[in-house]
Backbone as a ProteinNet text record, in pm:
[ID]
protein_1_A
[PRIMARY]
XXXXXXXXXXXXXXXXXXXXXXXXXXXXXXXXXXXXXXXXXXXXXXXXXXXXXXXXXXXXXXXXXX
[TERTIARY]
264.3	255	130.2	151.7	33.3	25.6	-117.8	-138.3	-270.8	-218.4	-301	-338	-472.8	-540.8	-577.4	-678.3	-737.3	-837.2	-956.8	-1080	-1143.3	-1052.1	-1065.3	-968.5	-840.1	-745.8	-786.3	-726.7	-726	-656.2	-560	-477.3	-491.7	-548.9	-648.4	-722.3	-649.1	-749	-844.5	-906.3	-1049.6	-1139.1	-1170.5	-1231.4	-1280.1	-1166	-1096.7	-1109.1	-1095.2	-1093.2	-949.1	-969.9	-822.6	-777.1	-718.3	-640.8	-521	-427.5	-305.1	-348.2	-394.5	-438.5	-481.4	-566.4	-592.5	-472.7	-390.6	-300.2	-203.1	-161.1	-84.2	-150	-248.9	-285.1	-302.3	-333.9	-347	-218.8	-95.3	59.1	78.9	-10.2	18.4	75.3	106.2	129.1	36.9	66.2	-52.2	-75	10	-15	-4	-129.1	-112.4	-218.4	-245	-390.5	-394.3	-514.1	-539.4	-627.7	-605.1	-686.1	-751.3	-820.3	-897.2	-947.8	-897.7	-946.8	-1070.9	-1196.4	-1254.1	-1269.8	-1268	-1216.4	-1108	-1005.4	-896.6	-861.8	-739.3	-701.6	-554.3	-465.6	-334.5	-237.4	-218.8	-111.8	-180.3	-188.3	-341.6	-190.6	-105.7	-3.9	16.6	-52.4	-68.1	-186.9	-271.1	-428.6	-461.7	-581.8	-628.1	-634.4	-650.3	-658.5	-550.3	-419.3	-287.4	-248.1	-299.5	-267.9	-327	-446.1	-481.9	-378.2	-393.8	-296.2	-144.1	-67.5	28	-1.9	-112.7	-137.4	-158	-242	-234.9	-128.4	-29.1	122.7	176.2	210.7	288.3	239	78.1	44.1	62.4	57	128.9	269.4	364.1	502.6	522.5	449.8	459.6	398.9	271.8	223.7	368.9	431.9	549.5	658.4	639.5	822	825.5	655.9	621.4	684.9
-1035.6	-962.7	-875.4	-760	-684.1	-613.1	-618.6	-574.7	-503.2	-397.2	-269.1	-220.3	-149.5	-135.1	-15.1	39.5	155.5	59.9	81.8	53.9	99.6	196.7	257.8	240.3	170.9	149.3	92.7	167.1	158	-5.7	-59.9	-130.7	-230.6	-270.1	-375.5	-505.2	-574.5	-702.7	-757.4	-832	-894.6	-792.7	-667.9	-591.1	-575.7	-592.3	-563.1	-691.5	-792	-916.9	-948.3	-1027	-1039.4	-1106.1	-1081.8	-1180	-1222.3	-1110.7	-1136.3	-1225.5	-1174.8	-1237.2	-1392.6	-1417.2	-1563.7	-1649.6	-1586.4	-1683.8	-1693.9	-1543.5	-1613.8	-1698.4	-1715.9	-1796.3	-1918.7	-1936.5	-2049	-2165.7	-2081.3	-2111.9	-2155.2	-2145.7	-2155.3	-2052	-1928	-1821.5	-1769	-1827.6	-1779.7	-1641.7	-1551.2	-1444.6	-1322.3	-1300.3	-1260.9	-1142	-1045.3	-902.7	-861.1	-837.6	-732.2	-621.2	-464.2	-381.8	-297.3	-268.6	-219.2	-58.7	36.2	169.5	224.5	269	256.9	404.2	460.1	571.5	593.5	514.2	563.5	448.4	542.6	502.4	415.1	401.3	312.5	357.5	474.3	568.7	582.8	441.7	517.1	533.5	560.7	652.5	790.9	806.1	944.9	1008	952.7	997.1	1074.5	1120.3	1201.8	1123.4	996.5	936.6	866.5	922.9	864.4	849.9	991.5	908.8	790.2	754.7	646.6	481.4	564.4	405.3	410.5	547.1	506.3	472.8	509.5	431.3	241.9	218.7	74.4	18.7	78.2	18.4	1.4	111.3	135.3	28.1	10.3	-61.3	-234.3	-249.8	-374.3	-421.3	-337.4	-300	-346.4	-267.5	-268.5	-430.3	-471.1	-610.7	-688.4	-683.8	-805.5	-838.3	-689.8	-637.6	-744.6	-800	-752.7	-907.2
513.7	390.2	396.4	354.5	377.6	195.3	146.3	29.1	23.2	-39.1	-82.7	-214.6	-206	-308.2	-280.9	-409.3	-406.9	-503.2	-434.7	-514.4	-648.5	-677.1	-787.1	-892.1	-836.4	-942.4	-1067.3	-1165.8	-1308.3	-1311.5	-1265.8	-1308.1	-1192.2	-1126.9	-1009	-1066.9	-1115.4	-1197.2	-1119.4	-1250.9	-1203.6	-1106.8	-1109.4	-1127	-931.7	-865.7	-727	-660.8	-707.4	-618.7	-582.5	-468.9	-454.6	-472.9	-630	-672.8	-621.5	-622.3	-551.6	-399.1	-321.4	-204	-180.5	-299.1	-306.1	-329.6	-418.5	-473.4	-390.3	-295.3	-155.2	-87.3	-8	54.4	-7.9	-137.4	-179.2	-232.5	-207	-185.4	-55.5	32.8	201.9	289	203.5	293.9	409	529.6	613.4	667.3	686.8	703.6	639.7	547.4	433	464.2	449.5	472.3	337.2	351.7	190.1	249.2	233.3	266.2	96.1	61.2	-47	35.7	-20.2	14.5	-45.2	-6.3	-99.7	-135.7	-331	-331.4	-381	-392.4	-396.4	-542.6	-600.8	-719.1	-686.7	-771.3	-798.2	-657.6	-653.4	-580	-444.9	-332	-181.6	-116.1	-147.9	-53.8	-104.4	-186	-238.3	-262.8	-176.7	-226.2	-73.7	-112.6	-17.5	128.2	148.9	301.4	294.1	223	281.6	422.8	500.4	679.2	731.6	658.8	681	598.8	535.9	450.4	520.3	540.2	611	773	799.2	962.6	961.7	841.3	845	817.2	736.2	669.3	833.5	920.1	1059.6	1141.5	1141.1	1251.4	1174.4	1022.8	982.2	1005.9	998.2	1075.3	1221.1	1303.9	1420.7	1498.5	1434.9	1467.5	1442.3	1262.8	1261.6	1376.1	1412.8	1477.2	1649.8	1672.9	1774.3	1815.5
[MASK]
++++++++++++++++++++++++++++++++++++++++++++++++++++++++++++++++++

């Protein structure tokens, strides 16, 4: 599972911790990533370093496939 942020998101609880993230792992999901962009708002596939966010999405892809 791979989960993304924008450090700037309006709508990012607890004020960018990873919430979502803790609570997978804390279910036992072991392979779980959280990347935080920093800069970037709700939409980091639509923000200015989207080649970057779609390069980490591809290379999250490409690790599962592997």
């Amino acid at each position: 599972m791979l989960i993304i942020a924008g450090e700037k998101d309006p709508v990012r609880a607890n004020n960018g911790k990873k919430v979502l993230f803790d609570r997978y792992k804390n279910l036992g999901i072991k392979d779980v990533k959280f990347i935080l962009y920093p800069d970037a708002r709700h939409k980091v596939l639509n923000e200015i370093n989207r080649d970057e966010v779609q390069c980490d999405v591809k290379n999250r892809l490409d690790d599962q496939l592997k």
